[in-house]
C-alpha positions in Angstrom: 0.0 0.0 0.0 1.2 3.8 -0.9 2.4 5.2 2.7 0.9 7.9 2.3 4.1 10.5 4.1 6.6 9.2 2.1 4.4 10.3 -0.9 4.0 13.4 0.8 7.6 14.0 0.9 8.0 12.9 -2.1 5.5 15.1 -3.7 7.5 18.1 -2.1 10.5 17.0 -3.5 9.5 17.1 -6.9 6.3 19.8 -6.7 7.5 22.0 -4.2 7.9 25.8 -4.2 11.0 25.8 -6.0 9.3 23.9 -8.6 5.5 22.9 -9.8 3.7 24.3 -6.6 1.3 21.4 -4.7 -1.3 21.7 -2.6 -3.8 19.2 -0.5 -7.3 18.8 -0.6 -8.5 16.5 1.6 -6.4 13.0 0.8 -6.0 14.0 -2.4 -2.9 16.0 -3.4 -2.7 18.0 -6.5 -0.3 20.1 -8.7 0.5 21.4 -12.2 0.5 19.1 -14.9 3.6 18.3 -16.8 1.9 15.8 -19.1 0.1 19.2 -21.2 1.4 22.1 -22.7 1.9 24.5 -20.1 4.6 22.7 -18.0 7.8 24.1 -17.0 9.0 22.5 -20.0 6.0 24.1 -22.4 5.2 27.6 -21.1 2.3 27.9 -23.3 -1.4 26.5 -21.9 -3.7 26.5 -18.7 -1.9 22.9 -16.6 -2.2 24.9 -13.1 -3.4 22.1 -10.4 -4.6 19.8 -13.5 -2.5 16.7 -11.7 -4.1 15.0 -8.9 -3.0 12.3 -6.9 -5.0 10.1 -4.4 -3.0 8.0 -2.2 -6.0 5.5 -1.3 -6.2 4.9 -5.1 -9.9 6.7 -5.5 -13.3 5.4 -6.0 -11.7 2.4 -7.3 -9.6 1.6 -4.4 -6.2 1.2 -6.4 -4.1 -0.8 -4.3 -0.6 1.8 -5.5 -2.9 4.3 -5.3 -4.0 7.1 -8.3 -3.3 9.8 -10.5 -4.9 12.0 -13.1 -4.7 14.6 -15.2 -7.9 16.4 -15.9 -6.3 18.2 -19.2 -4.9 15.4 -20.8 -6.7 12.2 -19.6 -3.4 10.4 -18.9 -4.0 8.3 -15.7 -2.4 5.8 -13.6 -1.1 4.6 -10.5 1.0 6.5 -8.4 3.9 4.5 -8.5 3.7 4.7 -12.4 4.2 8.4 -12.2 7.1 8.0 -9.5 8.6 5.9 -12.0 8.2 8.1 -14.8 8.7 11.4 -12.8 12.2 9.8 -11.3 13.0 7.8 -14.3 13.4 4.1 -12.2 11.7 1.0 -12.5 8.4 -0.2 -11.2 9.8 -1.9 -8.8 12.2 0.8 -7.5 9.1 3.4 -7.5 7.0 0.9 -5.4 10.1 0.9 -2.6 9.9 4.8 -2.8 6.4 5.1 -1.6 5.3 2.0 0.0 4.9 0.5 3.0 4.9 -3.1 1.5 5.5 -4.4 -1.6 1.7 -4.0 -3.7 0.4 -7.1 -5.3 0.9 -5.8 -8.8 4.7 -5.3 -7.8 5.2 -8.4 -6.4 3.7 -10.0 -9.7 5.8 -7.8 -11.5 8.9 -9.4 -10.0 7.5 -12.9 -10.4 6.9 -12.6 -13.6 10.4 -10.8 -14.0 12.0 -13.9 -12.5 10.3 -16.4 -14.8 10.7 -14.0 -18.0 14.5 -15.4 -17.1 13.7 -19.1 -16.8 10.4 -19.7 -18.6 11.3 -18.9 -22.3 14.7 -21.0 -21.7 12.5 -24.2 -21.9 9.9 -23.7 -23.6 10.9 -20.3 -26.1 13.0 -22.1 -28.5 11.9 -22.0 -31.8 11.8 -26.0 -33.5 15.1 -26.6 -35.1 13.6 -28.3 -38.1 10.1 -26.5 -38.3 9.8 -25.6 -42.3 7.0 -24.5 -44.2 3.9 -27.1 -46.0 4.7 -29.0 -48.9 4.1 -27.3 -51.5 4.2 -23.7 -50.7 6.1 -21.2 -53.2 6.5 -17.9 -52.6 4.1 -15.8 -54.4 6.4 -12.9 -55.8 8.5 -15.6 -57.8 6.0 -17.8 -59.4 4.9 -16.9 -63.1 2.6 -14.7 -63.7 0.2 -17.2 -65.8 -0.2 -20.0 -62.9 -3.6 -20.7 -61.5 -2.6 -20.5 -57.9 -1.0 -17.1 -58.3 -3.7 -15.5 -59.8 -5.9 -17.4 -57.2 -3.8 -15.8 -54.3 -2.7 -12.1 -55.8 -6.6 -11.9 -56.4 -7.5 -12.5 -52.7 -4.4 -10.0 -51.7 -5.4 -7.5 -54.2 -8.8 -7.8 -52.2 -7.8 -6.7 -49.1 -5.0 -4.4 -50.6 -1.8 -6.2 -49.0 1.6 -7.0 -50.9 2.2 -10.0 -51.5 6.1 -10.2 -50.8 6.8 -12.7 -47.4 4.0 -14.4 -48.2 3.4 -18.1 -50.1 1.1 -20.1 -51.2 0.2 -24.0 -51.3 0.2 -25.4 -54.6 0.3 -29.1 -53.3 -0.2 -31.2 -50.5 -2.5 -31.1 -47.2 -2.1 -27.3 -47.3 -2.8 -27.1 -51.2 -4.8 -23.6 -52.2 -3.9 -21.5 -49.3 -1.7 -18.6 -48.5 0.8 -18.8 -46.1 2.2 -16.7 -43.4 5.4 -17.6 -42.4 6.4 -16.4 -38.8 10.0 -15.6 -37.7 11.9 -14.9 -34.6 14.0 -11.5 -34.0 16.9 -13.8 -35.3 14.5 -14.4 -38.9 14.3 -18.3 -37.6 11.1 -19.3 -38.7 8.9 -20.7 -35.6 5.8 -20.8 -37.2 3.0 -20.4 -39.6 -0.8 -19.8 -39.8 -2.5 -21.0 -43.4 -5.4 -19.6 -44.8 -7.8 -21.1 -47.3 -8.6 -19.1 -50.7 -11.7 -21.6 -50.9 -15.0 -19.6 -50.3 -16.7 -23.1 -49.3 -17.6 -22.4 -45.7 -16.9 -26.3 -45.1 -13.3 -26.0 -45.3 -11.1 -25.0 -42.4 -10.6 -21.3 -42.8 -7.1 -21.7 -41.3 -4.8 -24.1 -40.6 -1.6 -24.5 -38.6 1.6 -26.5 -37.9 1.2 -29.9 -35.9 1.4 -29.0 -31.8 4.4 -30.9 -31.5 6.4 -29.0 -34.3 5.0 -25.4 -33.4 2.6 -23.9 -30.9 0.6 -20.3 -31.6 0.5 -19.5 -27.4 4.5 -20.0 -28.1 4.9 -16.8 -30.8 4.1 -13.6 -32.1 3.3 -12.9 -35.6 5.9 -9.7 -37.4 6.8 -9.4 -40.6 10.1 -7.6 -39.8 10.5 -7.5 -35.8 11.3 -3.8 -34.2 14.2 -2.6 -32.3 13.5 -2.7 -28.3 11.5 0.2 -26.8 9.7 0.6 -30.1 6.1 1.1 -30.1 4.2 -2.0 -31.4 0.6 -2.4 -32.1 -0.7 -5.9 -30.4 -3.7 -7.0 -33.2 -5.6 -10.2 -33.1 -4.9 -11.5 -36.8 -1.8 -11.0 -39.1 -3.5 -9.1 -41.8 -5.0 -6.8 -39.7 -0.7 -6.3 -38.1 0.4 -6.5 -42.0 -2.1 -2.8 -42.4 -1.0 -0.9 -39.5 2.6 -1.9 -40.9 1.4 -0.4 -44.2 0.6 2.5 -42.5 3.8 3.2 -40.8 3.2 1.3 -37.8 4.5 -1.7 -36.3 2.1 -4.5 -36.3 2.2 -7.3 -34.4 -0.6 -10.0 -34.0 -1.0 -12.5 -31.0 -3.0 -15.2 -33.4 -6.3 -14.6 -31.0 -8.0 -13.3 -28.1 -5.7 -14.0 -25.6 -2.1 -13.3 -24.4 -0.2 -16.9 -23.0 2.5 -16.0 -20.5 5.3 -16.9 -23.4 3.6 -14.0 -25.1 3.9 -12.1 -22.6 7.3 -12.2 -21.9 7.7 -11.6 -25.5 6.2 -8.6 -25.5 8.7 -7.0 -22.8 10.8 -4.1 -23.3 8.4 -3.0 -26.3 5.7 0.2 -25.4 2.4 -1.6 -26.4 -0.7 0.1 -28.0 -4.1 -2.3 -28.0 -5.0 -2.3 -31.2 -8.6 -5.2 -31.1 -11.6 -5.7 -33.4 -14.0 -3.3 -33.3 -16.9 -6.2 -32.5 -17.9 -7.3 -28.9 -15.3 -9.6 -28.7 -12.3 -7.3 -29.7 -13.8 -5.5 -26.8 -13.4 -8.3 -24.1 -10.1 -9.3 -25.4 -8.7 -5.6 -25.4 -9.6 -5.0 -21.6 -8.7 -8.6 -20.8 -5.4 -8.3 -22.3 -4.7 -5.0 -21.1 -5.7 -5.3 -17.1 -3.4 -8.2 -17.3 -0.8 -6.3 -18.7 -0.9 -4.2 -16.3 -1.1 -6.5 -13.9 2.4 -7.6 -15.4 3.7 -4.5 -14.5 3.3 -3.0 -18.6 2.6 1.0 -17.0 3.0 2.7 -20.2 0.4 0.9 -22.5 -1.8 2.6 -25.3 -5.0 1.4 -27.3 -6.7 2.2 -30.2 -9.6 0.3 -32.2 -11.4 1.0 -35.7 -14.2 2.9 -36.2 -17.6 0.4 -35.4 -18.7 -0.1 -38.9 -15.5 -1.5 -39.8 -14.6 -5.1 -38.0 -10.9 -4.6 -37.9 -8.2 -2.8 -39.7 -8.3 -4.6 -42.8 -11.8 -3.9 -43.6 -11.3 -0.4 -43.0 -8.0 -0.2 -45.3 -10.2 -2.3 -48.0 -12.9 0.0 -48.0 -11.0 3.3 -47.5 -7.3 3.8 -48.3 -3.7 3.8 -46.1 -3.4 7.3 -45.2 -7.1 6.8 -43.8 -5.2 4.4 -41.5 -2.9 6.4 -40.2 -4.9 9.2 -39.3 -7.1 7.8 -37.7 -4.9 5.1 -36.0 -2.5 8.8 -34.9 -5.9 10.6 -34.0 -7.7 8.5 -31.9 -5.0 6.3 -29.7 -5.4 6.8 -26.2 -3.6 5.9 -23.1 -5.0 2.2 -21.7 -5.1 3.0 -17.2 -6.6 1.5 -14.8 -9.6 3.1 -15.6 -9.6 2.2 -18.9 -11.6 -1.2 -18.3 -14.6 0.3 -17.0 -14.4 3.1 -18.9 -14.6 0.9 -21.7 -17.5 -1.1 -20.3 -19.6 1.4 -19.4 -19.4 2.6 -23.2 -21.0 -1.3 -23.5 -18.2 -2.0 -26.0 
């Protein structure tokens, strides 16, 4: 829990008269905003007393306690902003102002320790894991076969390239386009196969045996980013392939869910939500991201398409890129705490 005098004293430390001004209002505590133009650092714009803090955590009875800005919206808990403010860890920001170690802390350093054991066993990509019979890759094959038309057709469709990606000319997998996956090292650890038939009988997608290759295991990115990039988390890898298009780095989880492996995978990257726009993007976006931040992820976006598009790359096929990226740049929003009933109140 936040002991609440060693956030006092903290709060003068970094607010005091010699710097943002802070005063108290009951067990709140509030001060200028340095998240909105008008900071110390951006003289212009009205952040006076914009910042509040509460201690107990608010309404919602955060265990490390809450902040908010009024201006901006940015919200969290308060040993988020220590860490920010003082530029430390989680973990560091939570022996700051605590009493004892929080829940969310602790699980943070669990799942530290384990990010450090966990992948050892079971992270390792299949030494001999190669893609279906059959498959060719699409941007070599001549121009007048059957199963490139078949395949640049569906592509053309949904207005992706089609460089990366293969397709099944023979074999189990025959008439389907393939997506291979690969590792930050370009090993390929796996690949998701998806039918060109419009027979609703046959298996939209199919993937590698369990034994050779496991989806909860990997993350789908057609050219992985540097560390501390931004990355957008999407359910399927067309929908990653469009943000990508758009100047974004897409990545997609294969699903609804996050597995632990995944996880893990997704440390050291800032992550923006990036879901369906349907009922169930909605469920796994604020299921994802409260466990995030269980997970100790503090510095999380999220951003979905507009309702009367499914996911992003219905709203590429029916619009264009650049419509993409503005609206992807216009409407992502920080994912808090509150975000999660903020979200559910709205009845996503």
């Amino acid at each position: 829990m936040i002991n609440y005098d060693l956030f006092l004293e903290w709060c003068k430390d970094r607010f005091g008269e010699e710097n943002l001004k802070f005063r108290k209002a009951g067990v709140e505590i509030c001060t200028h905003s340095f998240f909105v133009d008008g900071s110390p650092l951006f003289p212009d714009g009205d952040h006076k007393f914009k910042l509040w803090m509460n201690p107990d955590g608010g309404k919602n009875g955060l265990e490390g306690g809450a902040y908010r800005c009024w201006y901006t919206d940015n919200a969290g808990s308060l040993i988020s902003l220590v860490s920010i403010v003082d530029k430390i860890s989680f973990d560091q920001a939570a022996e700051r102002i605590c009493s004892e170690m929080p829940l969310r802390a602790l699980e943070h350093k669990v799942h530290e320790f384990y990010s450090n054991k966990v992948p050892e066993i079971i992270e390792k990509p299949p030494t001999n894991l190669q893609l279906p019979y059959g498959s060719v890759e699409i941007s070599k094959m001549n121009v007048t076969n059957f199963y490139y038309s078949m395949a640049t057709t569906y592509l053309n469709q949904r207005k992706l390239p089609y460089d990366g990606l293969y397709v099944c000319v023979d074999g189990d997998y025959k008439n389907r386009i393939v997506i291979p996956y690969y590792d930050a090292n370009k090993e390929l650890v796996y690949y998701n196969c998806r039918t060109l038939s419009k027979n609703p009988k046959i298996l939209r997608y199919m993937k590698p045996k369990p034994e050779e290759a496991r989806q909860s295991h990997v993350l789908y990115s057609k050219l992985w980013p540097k560390a501390n990039s931004k990355i957008y988390l999407t359910e399927g890898e067309f929908d990653a392939m469009t943000l990508s298009l758009a100047g974004f780095n897409g990545i997609a989880c294969g699903g609804k869910y996050l597995s632990d492996v995944q996880i893990e995978l997704l440390r050291g990257f800032k992550v923006v939500l990036a879901f369906d726009s349907d009922d169930a993007g909605g469920h796994a976006l604020t299921n994802i991201g409260d466990k995030l931040l269980e997970c100790g992820f503090t510095d999380m976006n999220y951003v979905r398409p507009p309702k009367i598009f499914k996911d992003w790359n219905k709203l590429l096929e029916q619009r264009d890129i650049e419509t993409v990226k503005v609206y992807v740049q216009k409407f992502e929003k920080p994912y808090t705490p509150w975000t999660t009933n903020l979200l559910k109140s709205q009845q996503i």
